[in-house]
N, C-alpha and C positions, 0 to 999 in steps of 0.2 A: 664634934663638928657637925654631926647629925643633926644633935641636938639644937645648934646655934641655928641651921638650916629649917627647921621644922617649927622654932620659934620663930623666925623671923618672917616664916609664910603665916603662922597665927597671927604674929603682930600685923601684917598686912590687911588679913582679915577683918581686924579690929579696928583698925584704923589707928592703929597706936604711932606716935611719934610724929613727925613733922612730915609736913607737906603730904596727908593724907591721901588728898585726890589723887596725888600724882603717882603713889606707892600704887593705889588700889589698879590704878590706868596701867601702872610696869608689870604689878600681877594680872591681868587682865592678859596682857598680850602675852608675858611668859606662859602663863598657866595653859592658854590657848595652843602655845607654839608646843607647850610639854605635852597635851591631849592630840595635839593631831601631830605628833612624833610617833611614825612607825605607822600610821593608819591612811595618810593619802601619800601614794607613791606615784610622780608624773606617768613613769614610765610601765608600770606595770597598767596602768589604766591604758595609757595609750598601749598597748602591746595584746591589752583586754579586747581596745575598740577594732585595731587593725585584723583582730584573728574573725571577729564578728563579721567584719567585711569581707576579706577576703575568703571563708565560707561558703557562705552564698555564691558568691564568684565562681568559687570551686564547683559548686552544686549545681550552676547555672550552665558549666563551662560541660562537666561530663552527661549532664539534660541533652545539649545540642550535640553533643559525639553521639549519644545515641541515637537520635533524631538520623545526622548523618548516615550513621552506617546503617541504620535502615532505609534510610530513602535510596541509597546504594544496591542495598539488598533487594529492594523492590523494581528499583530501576532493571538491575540483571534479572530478576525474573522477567519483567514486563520484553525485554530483549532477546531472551529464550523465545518465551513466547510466538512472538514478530516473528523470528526466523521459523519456529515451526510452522508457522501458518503459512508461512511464504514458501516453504517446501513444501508442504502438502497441496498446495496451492498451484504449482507447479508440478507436481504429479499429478494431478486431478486435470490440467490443457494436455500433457502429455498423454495421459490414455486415454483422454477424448478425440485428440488428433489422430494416435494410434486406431483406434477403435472406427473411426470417419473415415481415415485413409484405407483399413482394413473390409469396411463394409463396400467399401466402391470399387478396390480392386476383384474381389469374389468373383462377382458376375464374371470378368474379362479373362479369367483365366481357365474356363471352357474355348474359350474362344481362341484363346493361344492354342489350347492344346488342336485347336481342328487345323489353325494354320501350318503348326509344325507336321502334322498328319498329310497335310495337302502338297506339303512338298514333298514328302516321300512318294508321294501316290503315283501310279503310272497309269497312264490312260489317253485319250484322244482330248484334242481341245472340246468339245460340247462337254465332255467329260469332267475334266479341269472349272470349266464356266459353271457348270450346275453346282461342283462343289465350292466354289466362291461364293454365288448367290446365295447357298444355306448360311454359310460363316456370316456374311453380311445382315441375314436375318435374325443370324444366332447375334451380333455384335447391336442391331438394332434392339431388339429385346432384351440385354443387358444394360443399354442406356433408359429405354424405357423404366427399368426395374428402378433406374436411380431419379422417376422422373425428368429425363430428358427427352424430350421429343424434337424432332425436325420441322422447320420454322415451313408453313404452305408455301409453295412455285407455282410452278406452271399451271394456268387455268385461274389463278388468281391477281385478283387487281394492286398495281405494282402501290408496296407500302414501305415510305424511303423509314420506317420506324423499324422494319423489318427486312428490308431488301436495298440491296447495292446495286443498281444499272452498270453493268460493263458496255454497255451500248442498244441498239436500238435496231430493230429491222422495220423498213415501212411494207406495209401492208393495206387491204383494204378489208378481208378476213377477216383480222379479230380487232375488240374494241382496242380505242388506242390506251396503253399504256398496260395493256391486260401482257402478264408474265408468259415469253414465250418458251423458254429453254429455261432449266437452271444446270449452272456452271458449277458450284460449290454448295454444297449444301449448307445450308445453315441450321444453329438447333437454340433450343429453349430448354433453360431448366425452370418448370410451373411459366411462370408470368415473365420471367425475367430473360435476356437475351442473353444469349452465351458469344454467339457469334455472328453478324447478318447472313442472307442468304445472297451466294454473285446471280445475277439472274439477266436473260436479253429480254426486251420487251418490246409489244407490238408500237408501230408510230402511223397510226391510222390519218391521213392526209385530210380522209374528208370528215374526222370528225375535231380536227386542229382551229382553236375560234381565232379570229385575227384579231 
């Protein structure tokens, strides 16, 4: 039977027997279908292209996890960061505050200490009064120290930039509007007003324009 098989593929070859074209055309396409038997499989090809695909994919997909978890990673550092500066940051108004508030109380606490002195002290009023005035020299010279000084009064030309009228005395004495009393004192830290000075002030009649 081999044999009958094997000659009948020769006699095709040959062209032997009838209707030659049509043999050669039946071997053509058998011979064909018997060569690529076992050599093109749909499915393995496609299972070839799907794994080629989906690779890359793959490759593509653990790229941007990486990507991720660092821009995470960097993100929490940059976080850390923030807050440290924001602490330190905050430590650094804190001992300036401390340090500002510590430097201005200094001076003042001579100055406690004479008031609390002055009330134990026993002695006659002129007594009493000279040790105020020293305190009050001592509490003057402690604001000075912080440059603050006391805004000019009396003897000076009234300046509503600087001084508060609580009222008026007329006169013919001093120029009009020249500071007669002052009431409350007022003070300056350098240029700047801390608080006006109350002051009465001359109201000169004849030197009033109509």
């Amino acid at each position: 039977m081999a044999e009958s098989k094997t000659w009948n593929r020769v006699a095709r070859w040959a062209g032997m027997g009838n209707n030659s074209n049509e043999t050669v055309t039946e071997r053509s396409e058998e011979e064909m279908a018997e060569e690529t038997t076992g050599v093109y499989e749909p499915e393995a090809v496609e299972a070839a292209v799907e794994e080629t695909q989906v690779n890359p994919l793959e490759a593509e997909l653990a790229q941007l996890k990486t990507e991720r978890d660092q821009l995470f990673d960097r993100l929490a550092r940059l976080q850390a960061e923030f807050d440290n500066a924001r602490k330190r940051a905050e430590k650094e108004r804190q001992d300036a505050r401390e340090y500002a508030v510590g430097g201005a109380i200094e001076p003042f606490l001579g100055v406690m200490d004479n008031f609390q002195l002055a009330l134990k002290a026993q002695g006659s009023a002129d007594q009493l009064r000279a040790g105020v005035e020293l305190i009050l020299k001592q509490m003057e010279g402690a604001l000075a120290s912080l440059n603050v000084v006391p805004v000019e009064t009396v003897g000076a030309q009234f300046d509503p930039r600087v001084h508060e009228a609580l009222g008026s005395v007329e006169t013919l004495e001093f120029p009009d509007h020249q500071v007669l009393e002052e009431i409350r004192r007022g003070y300056k830290l350098r240029e700047k007003l801390l608080r006006p000075a109350m002051v009465k002030i001359a109201s000169n009649p004849s030197q009033v324009s109509d």
